[in-house]
C-alpha positions as CSV (number, residue, x, y, z in Angstrom):
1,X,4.3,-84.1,-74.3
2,X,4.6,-80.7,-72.9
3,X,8.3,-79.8,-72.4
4,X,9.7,-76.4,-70.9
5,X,11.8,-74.5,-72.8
6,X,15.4,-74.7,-71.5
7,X,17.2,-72.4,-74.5
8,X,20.4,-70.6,-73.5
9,X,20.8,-67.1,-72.0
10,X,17.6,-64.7,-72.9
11,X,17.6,-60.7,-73.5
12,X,14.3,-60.2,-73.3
13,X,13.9,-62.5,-69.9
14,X,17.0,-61.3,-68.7
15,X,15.7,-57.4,-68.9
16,X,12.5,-58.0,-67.6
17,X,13.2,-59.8,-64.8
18,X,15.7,-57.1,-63.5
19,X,13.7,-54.3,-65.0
20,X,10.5,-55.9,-62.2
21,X,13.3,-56.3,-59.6
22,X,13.8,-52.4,-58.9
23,X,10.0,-52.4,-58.0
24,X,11.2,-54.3,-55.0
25,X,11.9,-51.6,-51.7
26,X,13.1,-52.2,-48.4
27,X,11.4,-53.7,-45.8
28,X,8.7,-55.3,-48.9
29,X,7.6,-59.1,-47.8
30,X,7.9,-60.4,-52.0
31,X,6.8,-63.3,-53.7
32,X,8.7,-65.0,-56.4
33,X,7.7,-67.3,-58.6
34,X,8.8,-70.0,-60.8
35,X,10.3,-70.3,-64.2
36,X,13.0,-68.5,-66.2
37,X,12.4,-65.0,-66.3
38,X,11.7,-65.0,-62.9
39,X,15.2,-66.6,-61.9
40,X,16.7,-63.5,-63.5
41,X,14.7,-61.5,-60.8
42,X,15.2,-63.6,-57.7
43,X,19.4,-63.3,-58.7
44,X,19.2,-59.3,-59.5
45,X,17.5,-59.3,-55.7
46,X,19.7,-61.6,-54.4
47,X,22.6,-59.0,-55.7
48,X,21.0,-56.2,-53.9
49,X,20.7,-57.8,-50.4
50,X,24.2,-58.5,-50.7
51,X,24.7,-54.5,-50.9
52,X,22.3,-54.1,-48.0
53,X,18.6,-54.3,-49.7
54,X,16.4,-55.8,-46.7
55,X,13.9,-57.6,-47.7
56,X,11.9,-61.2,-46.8
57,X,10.1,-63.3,-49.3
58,X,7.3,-66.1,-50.0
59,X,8.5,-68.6,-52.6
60,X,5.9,-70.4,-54.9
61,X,7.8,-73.7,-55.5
62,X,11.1,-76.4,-54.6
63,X,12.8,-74.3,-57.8
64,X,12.5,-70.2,-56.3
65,X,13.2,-71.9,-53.0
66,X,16.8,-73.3,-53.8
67,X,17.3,-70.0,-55.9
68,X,16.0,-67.7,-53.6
69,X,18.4,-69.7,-50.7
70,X,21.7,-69.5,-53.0
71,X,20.9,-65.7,-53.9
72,X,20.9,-65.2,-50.3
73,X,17.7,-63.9,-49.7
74,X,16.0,-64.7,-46.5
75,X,12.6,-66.6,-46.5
76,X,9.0,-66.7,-44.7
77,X,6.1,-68.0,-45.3
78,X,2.1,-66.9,-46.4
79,X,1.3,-68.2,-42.7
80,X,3.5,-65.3,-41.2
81,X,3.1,-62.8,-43.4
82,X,-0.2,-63.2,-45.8
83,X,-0.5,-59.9,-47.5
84,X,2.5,-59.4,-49.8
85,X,3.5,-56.2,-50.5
86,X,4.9,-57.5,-54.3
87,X,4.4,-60.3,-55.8
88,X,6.9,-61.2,-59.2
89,X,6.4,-64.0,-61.4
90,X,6.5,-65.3,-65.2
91,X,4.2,-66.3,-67.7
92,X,3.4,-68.7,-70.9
93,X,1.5,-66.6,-72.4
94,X,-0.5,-62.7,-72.2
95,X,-3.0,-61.3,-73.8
96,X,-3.6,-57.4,-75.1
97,X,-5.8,-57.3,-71.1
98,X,-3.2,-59.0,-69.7
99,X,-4.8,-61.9,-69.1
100,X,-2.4,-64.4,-68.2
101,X,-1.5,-68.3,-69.1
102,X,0.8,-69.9,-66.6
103,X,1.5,-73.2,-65.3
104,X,4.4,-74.5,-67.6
105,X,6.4,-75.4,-65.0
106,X,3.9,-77.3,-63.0
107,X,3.8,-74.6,-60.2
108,X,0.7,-72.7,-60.8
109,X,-1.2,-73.0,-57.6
110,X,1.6,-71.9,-55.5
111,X,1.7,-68.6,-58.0
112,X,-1.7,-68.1,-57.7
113,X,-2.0,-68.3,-53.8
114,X,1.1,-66.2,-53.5
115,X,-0.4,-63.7,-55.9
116,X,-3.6,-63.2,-54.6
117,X,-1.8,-62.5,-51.4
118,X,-0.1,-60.0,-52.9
119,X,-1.1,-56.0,-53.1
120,X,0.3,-55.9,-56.2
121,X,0.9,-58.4,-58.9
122,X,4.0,-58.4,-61.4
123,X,4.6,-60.8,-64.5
124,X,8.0,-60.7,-66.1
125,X,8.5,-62.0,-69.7
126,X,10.1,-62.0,-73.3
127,X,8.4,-60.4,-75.8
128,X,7.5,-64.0,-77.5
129,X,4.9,-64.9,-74.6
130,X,2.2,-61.4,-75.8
131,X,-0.4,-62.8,-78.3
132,X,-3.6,-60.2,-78.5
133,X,-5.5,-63.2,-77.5
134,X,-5.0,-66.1,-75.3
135,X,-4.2,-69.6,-77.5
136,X,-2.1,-71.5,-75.3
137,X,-2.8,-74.6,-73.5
138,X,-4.1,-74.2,-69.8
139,X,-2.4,-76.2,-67.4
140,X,-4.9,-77.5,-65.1
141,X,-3.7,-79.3,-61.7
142,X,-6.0,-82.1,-60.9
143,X,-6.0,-84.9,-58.0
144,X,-4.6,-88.0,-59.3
145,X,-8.3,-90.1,-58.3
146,X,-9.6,-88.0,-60.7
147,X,-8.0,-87.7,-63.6
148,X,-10.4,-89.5,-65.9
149,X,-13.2,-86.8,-64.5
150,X,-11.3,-83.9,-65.3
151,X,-10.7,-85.3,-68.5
152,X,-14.3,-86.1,-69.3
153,X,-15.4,-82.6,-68.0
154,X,-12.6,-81.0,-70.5
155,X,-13.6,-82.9,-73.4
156,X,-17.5,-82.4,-72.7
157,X,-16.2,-78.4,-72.7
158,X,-14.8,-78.7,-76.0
159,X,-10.9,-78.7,-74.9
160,X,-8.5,-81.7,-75.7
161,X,-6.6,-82.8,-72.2
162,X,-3.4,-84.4,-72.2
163,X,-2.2,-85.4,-68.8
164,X,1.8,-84.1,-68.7
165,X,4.1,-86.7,-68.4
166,X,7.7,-86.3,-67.3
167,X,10.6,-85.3,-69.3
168,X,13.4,-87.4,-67.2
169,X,10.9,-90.2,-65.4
170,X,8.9,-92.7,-66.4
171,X,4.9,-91.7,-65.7
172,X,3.3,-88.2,-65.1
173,X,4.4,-84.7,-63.6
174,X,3.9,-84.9,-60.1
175,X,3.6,-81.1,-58.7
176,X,5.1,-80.1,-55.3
177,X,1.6,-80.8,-54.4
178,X,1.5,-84.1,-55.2
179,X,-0.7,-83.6,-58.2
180,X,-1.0,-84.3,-61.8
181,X,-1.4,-81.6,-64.2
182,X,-3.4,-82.2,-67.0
183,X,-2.7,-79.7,-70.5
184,X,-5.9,-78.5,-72.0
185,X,-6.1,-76.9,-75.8
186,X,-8.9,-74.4,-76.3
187,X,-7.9,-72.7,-79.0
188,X,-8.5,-69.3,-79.4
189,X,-9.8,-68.1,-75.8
190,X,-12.2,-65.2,-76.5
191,X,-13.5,-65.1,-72.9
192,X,-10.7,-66.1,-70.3
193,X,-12.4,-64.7,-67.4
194,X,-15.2,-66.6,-68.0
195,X,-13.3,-70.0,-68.9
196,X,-11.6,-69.3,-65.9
197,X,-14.5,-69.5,-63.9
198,X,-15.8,-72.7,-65.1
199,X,-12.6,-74.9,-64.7
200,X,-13.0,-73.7,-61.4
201,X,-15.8,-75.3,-60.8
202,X,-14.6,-78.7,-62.0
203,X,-15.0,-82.0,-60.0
204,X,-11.1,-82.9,-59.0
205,X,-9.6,-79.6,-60.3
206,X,-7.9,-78.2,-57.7
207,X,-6.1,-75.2,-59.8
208,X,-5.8,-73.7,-63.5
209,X,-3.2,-72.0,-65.1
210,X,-5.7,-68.6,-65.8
211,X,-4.8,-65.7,-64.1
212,X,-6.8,-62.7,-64.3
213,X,-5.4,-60.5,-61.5
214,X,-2.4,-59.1,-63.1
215,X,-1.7,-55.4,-62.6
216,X,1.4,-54.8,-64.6
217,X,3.5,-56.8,-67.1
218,X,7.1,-56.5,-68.0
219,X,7.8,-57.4,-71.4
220,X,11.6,-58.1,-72.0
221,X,12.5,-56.7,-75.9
222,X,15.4,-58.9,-77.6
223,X,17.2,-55.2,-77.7
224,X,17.3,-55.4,-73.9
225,X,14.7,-52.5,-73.6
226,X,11.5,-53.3,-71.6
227,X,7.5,-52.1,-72.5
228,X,5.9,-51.9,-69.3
229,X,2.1,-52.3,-69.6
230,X,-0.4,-52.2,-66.8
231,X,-4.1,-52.8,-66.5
């Protein structure tokens, strides 16, 4: 069972996610994304509206839509505005060409819609999520009639799928989609753009945790410094 980590209070998040948040101007149209690191961004903007910082934003799931609301941060959507000038989001793991795992939280075809829409694309994280290669598990969002296909098509690719089930329900995940996400184990992933473009092209798939449009990462240090790399 895949379980997200829900630790205490995290330097490295924490400086990251502010650090990203100054990219943010006035009058920007942002996109925020989903998980920890990113929270710390979506509050450090939420602080600066409050002292006058006008911006609108394009959230990527239920979670950066209840925060974004409670920062006070006023909201629109990809069908009124679909080029982002920003968009700001976390990761489960990076590699040394910023290719980029995501999907931990279930939210990963949301952040990759809102990303692609974006001019520029930002991930935020600690310094624990940068391997030199890619290793983790890719989160794979598949329609529940055909989870036994995506499976198959997995397996017959050499990865080992394991459909996520819930934490705090009985059965699966269910995404804001309405989806299952299936975890699939590669190993060590040599080629990601290439992987990337095959689990595309999987019966039932309808999006995988692989991004490989990242322009810039901000990697939290547990000193509270940040290394900012870009591609």
């Amino acid at each position: 069972m895949k379980e997200r980590n829900t630790g205490g209070e995290n330097p490295g998040k924490k400086a990251a996610g502010i650090a990203a948040a100054d990219l943010v101007k006035d009058g920007m149209v942002v996109g925020l994304g989903t998980g920890s690191t990113t929270a710390y961004t979506i509050a450090e903007l939420g602080r600066r509206v409050s002292e006058g910082l006008d911006i609108i934003a394009v959230v990527t799931s239920y979670q950066s839509e209840m925060l974004a609301i409670e920062a006070g941060i006023t909201l629109t959507t990809l069908a009124e505005h679909p080029v982002l000038d920003i968009a700001i989001d976390g990761a489960d793991q990076v590699d040394a060409s910023l290719f980029t795992i995501k999907g931990g939280g279930a939210a990963h075809t949301r952040e990759k819609v809102v990303s692609r829409s974006a001019k520029r694309f930002v991930i935020v994280a600690d310094e624990s999520k940068v391997s030199e290669k890619l290793e983790h598990y890719v989160p794979i969002e598949v329609l529940p009639y055909a989870r036994e296909l995506v499976a198959k098509q997995i397996m017959e690719l050499g990865g080992k799928p394991e459909l996520r089930m819930a934490a705090r329900k009985d059965g699966p995940v269910i995404t804001d989609n309405g989806n299952f996400v299936i975890d699939a184990s590669f190993g060590t992933i040599s080629d990601p753009k290439q992987l990337s473009a095959t689990l595309s092209q999987l019966t039932g798939v309808v999006e995988h945790g692989i991004f490989t449009n990242v322009d810039e990462v901000y990697i939290g240090k547990k000193d509270g410094s940040v290394e900012v790399k870009k591609s």
